[in-house]
N, C-alpha and C positions, 0 to 999 in steps of 0.2 A: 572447547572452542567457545568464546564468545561472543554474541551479536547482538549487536545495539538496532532497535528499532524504532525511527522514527518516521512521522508520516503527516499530511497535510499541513504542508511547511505556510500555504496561500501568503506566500513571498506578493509583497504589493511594492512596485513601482514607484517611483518618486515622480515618474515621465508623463505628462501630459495622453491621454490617451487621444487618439484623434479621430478630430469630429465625426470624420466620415464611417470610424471603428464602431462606436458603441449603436449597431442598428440589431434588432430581431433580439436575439438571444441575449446576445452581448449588452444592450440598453437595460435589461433586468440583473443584470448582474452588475450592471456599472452602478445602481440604484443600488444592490443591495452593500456593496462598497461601500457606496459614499455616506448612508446613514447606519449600517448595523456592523459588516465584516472590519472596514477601516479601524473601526474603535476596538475591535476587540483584538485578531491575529496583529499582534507585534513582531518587528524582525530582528528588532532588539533580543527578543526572548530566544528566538529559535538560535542566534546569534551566541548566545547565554549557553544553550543547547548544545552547540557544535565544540563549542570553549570546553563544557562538560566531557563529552566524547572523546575528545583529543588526551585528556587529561587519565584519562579512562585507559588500561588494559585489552582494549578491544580490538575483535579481531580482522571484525567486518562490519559495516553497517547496510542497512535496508531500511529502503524508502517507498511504502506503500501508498504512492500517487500526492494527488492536488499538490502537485508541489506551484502553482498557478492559481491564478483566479478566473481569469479571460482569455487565457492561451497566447496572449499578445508576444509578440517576439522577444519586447523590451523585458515582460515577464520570464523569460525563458532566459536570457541572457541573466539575469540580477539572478535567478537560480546557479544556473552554470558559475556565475563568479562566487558563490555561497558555498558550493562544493568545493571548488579549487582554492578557494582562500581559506570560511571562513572554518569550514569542515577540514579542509587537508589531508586527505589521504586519496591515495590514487586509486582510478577506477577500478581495480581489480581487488580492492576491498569495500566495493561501495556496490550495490545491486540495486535497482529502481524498477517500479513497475507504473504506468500511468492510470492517474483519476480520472475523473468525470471532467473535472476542471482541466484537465490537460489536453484534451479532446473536444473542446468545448463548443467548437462550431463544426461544421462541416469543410470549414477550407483548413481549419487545424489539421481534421481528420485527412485530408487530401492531401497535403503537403506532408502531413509524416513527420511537422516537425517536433514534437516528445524525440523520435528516433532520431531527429537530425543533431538535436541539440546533447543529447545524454548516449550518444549511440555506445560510447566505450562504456558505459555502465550497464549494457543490455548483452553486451556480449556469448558467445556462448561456446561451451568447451565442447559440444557433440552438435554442429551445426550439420543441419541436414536428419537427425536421428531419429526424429519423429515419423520421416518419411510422409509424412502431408505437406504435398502441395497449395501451394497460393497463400503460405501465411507469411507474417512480415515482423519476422524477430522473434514475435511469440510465440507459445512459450519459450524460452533458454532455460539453459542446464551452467551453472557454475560447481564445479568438482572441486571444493574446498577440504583437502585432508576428509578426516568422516563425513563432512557433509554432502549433500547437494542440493543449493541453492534452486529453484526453479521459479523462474517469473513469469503472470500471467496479465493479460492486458484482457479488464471489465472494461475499459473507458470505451465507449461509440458515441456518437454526438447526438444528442434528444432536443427533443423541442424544448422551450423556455418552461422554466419552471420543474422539468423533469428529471430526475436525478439519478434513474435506475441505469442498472448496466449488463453488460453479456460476454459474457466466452465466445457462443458463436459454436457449432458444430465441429468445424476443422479442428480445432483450436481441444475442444473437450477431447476429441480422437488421437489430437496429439498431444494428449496431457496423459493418457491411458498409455499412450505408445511407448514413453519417454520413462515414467515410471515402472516399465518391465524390462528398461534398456540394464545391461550386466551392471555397466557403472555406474548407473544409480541404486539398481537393485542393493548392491554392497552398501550402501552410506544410507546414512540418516536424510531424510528427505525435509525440506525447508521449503512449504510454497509462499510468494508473494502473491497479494493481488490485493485491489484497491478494495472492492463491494464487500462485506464481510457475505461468506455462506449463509448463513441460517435468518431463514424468511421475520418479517416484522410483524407483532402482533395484528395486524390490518389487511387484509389483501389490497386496500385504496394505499397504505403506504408503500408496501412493499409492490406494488406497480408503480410509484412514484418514485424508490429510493434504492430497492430493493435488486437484487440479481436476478434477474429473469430465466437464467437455465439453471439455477444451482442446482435440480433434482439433476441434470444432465454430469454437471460437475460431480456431485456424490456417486453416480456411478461410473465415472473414473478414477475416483478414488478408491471404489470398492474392495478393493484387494489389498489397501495398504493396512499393515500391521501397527503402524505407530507413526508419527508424522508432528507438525507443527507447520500449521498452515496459519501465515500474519497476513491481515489485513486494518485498514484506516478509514476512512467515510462518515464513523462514526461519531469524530471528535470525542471519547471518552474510552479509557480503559473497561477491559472487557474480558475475560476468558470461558470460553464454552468449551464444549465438547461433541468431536463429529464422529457418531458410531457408525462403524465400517462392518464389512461382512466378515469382517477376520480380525478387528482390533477395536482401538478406538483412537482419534488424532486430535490432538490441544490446537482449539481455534485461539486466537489472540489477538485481539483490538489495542492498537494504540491510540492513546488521542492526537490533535494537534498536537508539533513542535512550536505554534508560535501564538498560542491561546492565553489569553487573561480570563479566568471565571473564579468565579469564586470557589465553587463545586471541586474538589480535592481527586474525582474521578474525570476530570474535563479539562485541569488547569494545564498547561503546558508541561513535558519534560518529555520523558522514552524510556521502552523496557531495555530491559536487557536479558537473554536466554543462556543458558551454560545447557552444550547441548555436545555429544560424540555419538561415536556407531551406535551405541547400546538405547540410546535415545534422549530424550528434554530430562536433564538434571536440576534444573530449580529456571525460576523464573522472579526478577526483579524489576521494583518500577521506582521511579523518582520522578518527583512533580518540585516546579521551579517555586520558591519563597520571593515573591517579588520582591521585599521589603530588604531583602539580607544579599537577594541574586545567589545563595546556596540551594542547593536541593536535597528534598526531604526524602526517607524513604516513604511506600506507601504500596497496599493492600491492591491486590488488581480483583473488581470483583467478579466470583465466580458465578455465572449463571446456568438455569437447569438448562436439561441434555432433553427435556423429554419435548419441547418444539421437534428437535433437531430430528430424535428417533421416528416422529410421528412423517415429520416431511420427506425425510429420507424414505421411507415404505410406501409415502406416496407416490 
């Protein structure tokens, strides 16, 4: 099976945003729009991206979160039509899980609207399985031939300026639960989720950008024998490694889908994973040639395990 993975699409608006919008939160981020994000995230490129994919043998796609900037509706709709246009394939080959950007204020987070707007792409084939009460979609389970897809929602709404994010207790209980369920137990396990796991050289970063339960997360993961868990946030290709009490599971960073940088580990494009029961078969990446609009291959780079082992025993 193949999976294309792409992630912080920050699809920008052509729409006016209004006046009465850009207050608290929203007013630093409409700043960081208008003089740094604007010039760099293209939708041209992500655009460029989707054209790629379609062209592509693949079997399913995944989108780990910002697929927004502001959570603005009009933002959420120019998504939704990028899916259905410019991406084209129907939701039950397309998985998404939401950003920081997706959740960006507290009336995003009220409203529900990531789940209003993408709810057939959140779907889930063992609804109810977790058996935890009071959660709202997340996590899902998609049963894809070997695999199983499972989507996790980091995104909560933070103060200005704060970028970190959380599972949440429920949410870690029903991530342990789900993953001893039969039908996953059989398949190759695929987690989504925006925050990558493994903590930032800073404890001042990783309070600011960071996942705040991952020690919780690692020990719902602790039983798994082998896995590939994707996550985005980072804007840069990335692969680590999360040792488990019984294996070890290939983390994997995508960068943006819609980044101009010069940096050949940051510029726009998406992996791709070849992955069955037996487990992750190889891993590919291509970053966009602005100049030509072809894509290159490229090196995803690997970084040490030994953060990850130290935090995990913490």
């Amino acid at each position: 099976m193949k999976i294309a993975h792409i992630s912080d699409l920050h699809l920008l608006s052509s729409e006016r945003i209004p006046p009465q919008r850009p207050l608290g939160k929203r007013f630093s981020g409409w700043v960081n729009i208008r003089f740094r994000r604007g010039a760099i995230h293209k939708r041209q490129i992500a655009q460029t991206v989707a054209r790629a994919l379609r062209a592509r043998e693949i079997d399913h796609v995944v989108i780990t979160g910002d697929v927004t900037n502001l959570s603005l509706e009009s933002e959420f709709e120019l998504v939704r039509s990028y899916l259905e246009g410019d991406l084209g394939m129907p939701p039950d080959q397309v998985s998404m899980v939401p950003g920081n950007h997706d959740v960006y204020t507290r009336g995003a987070h009220r409203d529900r609207r990531f789940q209003c707007y993408f709810g057939e792409y959140v779907t889930s084939d063992l609804p109810g399985a977790a058996g935890v009460p009071g959660l709202d979609r997340f996590p899902y389970v998609r049963l894809r031939g070997e695999v199983a897809i499972i989507g996790l929602s980091t995104a909560v709404p933070r103060a200005p300026m704060v970028a970190s994010g959380q599972l949440g207790k429920a949410q870690c209980m029903a991530l342990h639960a789900l993953l001893a369920h039969r039908e996953v137990e059989k398949r190759f396990p695929v987690i989504l989720q925006h925050h990558p796991w493994h903590p930032y050289p800073t404890r001042r970063k990783q309070l600011m950008q960071g996942l705040e339960d991952a020690a919780q997360e690692a020990e719902a993961l602790r039983d798994l024998e082998r896995g590939l868990v994707l996550h985005g946030h980072l804007h840069r290709r990335v692969h680590r490694q999360l040792v488990t009490a019984r294996g070890i599971l290939d983390v994997v960073g995508a960068t943006s889908a819609s980044l101009l940088d010069e940096d050949e580990t940051r510029m726009g494009g998406f992996n791709v994973y070849e992955v069955d029961a037996s487990g992750l078969r190889g891993i590919t990446s291509e970053r966009l040639d602005p100049a030509t609009e072809r894509f290159l291959p490229v090196d995803v780079p690997r970084e040490t395990v030994a953060a990850a082992v130290a935090f995990a025993a913490g």
